[in-house]
C-alpha positions, -999 to +999 in steps of 0.1 A: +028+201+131+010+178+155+010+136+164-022+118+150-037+092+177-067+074+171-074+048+199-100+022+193-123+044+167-155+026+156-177+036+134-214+020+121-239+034+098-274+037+108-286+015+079-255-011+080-254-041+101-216-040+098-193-019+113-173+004+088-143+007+112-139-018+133-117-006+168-089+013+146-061+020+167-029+041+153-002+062+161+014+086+136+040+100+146+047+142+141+053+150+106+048+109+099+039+104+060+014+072+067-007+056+037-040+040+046-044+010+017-066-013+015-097-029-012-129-005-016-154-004+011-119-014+035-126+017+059-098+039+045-119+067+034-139+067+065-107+068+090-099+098+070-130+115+074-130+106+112-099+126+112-111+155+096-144+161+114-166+155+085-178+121+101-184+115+135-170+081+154-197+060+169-168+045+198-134+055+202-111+086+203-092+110+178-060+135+194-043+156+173-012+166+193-030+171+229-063+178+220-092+155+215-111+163+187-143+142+188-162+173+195-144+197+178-160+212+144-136+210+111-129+242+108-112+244+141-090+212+136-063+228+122-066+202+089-062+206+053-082+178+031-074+172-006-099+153-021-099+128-052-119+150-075-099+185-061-131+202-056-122+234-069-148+262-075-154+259-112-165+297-116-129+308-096-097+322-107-067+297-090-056+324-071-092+328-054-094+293-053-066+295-033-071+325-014-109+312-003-096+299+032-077+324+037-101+353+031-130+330+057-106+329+082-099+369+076-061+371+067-044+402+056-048+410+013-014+417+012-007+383+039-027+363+012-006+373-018+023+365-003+017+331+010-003+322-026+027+336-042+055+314-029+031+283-026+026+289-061+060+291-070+074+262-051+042+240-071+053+255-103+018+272-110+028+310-104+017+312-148-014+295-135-029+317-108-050+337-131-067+311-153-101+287-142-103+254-133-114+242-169-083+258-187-061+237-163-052+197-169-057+175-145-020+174-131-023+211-129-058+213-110-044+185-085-012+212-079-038+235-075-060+214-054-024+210-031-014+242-030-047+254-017-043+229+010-012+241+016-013+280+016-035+275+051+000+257+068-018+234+085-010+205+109-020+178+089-028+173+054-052+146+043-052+133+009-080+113-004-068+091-034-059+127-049-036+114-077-061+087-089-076+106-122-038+116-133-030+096-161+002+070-152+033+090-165+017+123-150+003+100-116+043+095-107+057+125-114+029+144-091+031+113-063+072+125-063+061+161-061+036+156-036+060+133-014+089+160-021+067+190-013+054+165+025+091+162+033+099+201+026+071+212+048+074+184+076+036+182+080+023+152+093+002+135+066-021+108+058-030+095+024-058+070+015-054+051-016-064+016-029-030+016-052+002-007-033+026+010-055+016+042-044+009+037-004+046+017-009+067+043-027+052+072-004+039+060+032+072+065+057+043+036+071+016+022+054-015+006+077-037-023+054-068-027+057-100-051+049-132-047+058-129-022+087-105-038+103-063-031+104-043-062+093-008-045+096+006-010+101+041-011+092+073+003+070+066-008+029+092-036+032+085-045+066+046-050+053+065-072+018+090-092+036+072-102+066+035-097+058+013-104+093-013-125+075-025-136+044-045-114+033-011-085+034+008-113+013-014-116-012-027-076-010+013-067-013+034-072-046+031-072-082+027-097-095+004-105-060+020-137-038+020-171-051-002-191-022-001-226-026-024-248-003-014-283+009-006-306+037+024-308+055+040-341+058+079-356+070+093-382+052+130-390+061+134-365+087+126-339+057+091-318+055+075-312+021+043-293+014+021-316-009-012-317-027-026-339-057+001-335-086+026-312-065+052-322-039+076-289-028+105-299-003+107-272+024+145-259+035+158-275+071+160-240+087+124-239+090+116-266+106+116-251+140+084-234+128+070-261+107+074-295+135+039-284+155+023-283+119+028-316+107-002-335+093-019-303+091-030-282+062-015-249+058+000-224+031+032-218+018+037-183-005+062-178-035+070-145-043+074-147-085+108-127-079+119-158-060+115-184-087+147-189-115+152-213-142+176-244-137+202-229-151+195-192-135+200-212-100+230-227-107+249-196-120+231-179-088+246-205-060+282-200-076+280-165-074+265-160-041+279-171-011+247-174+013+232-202+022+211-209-007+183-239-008+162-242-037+132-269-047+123-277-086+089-277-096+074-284-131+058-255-145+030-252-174+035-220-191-002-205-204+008-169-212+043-148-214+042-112-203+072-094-218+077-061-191+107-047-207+141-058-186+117-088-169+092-111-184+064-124-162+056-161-169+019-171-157+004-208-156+003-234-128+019-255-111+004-291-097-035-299-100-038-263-122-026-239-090-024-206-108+017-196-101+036-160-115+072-166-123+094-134-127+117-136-145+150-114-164+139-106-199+171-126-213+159-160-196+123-155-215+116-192-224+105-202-261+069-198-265+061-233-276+079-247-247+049-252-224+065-275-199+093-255-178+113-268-146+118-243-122+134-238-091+124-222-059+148-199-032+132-216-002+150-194+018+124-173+010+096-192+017+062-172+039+039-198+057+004-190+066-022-208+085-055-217+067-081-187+055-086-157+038-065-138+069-044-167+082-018-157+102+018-156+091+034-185+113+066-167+118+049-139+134+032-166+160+065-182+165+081-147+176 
């Protein structure tokens, strides 16, 4: 097992005015499960492929444990790469498919069956090993695909969106396989995918990214509750973060957020962040989890003790998603701002009530300055 540090990598394309990776910087720590999310074209597969050898970085450096690897060729980097289509040999047994490493790198017969063996057995595949690629579903070939990776004991696995062509039910019972099998073995392991749900519910850390450039590299909740910029806000939840654009203004010693057709009353603890912002444009975000019905707050405040501030807005309903024990209302608030309210399935409005008055847990409030990556004004204030 082995550290992963990769201190200001850069890489550009020949034929691309703009950089792919833009001065990536990361520690993962020994036997670290981190997920690299981010939108396509975000630099996520290319960090990967940095790591592995199969690309070269234009600036920058890569270690794995002690040793620099820049120079050194794949096969020598101690890595195991699973890729998004498995690339299994199509005219191989699974057992030769997973014996192939072994055999190159001159192993023993009787060392190979062994290892294949119980790999095979802890995957559940042992019934498998003797069957082709095309006699296998695709939850079977991305075991296989794993435990060829993992018959070589490596010091780092690298998985390259490898549960994307599973089908949902059989995509999360492999990702809690996968993230079982990581934590058995204690390798150190890095995951690309463009899926939140699935860099959140594996990734000990998960680093976002957009357009070649890291916007946070933090723990799943740390990256939810107290996202660095807009862009992680808005990248992070489902339903994504309502962002709501307006100026802030005091009236009455009291600072509200408002816009044409929308006026949102912001709670007293946060002033201290808010005062140098006056008379300024800026953004609040809602997470939909964080909105209740009139009635839903009041039954809230008497049974919770906190410190509880809340804001009504008027709603316009457009469509009702039923989810099974939640219902997601969407529609807008103010001059047609699109706005997600989640909300418990037994609070699901009637459907020709278009007009709803909800209230907001401003306690819960994010602010962010201006733009498509404004920063998160808490994390300037600290």
């Amino acid at each position: 097992m082995a550290a992963i540090t990769l201190t200001s990598l850069t890489k550009r394309y020949e034929n691309r005015s703009e950089f792919a990776l833009a001065g990536l910087s990361l520690e993962i720590r020994d036997g670290e499960f981190v997920a690299l999310l981010g939108p396509s074209g975000c630099g996520k597969s290319t960090t990967l492929r940095l790591i592995a050898g199969l690309e070269h970085a234009t600036e920058g450096t890569i270690h794995i444990g002690d040793r620099e690897m820049n120079d050194v060729a794949p096969k020598d980097r101690d890595v195991a790469m699973v890729f998004q289509n498995y690339a299994l040999y199509p005219h191989m047994s699974v057992f030769d498919n997973m014996a192939f490493a072994l055999r190159l790198r001159c192993h023993r017969i009787e060392d190979i069956a062994t290892r294949i063996t119980n790999v095979a057995s802890s995957l559940g595949i042992a019934h498998l090993l003797q069957r082709y690629p095309r006699e296998l579903s695709g939850g079977e070939q991305q075991r296989v695909a794993l435990g060829r990776a993992m018959v070589r004991a490596p010091s780092v696995f690298l998985f390259d969106e490898p549960l994307s062509n599973l089908d949902p039910a059989r995509r999360k019972s492999a990702r809690i396989e996968l993230r079982r099998v990581q934590r058995r073995l204690g390798v150190t392991s890095v995951i690309v995918t463009h899926d939140q749900e699935e860099a959140m519910t594996m990734g000990d850390r998960v680093a976002v990214l957009s357009q070649g450039v890291l916007m946070q590299f933090a723990a799943p909740m740390e990256l939810y509750h107290n996202p660095a910029n807009r862009f992680v806000a808005s990248f992070l939840g489902t339903p994504a973060m309502n962002l709501i654009e307006g100026r802030l203004i005091e009236k009455a010693g009291q600072l509200y957020l408002v816009r044409p057709g929308f006026e949102l009353r912001l709670p007293q603890q946060d002033h201290p962040v808010l005062q140098a912002r006056r008379d300024t444009e800026l953004v609040v975000g809602v997470r939909a989890e964080t909105v209740t019905t009139i009635a839903d707050d009041l039954d809230k405040q008497a049974a919770d003790h906190r410190a509880y501030e809340s804001a009504s807005v008027s709603f316009t309903l457009d469509v009702c998603e039923p989810l099974g024990s939640h219902v997601d209302l969407c529609g807008h608030v103010g001059d047609d701002i699109p706005f997600i309210a989640r909300l418990p399935q037994s609070l699901t409005p009637r459907t020709q009530q278009n007009e709803i008055l909800l209230t907001i847990d401003t306690t819960q409030l994010h602010y962010f300055e201006r733009g498509e990556y404004g920063r998160n004004l808490r994390h300037l204030d600290q």
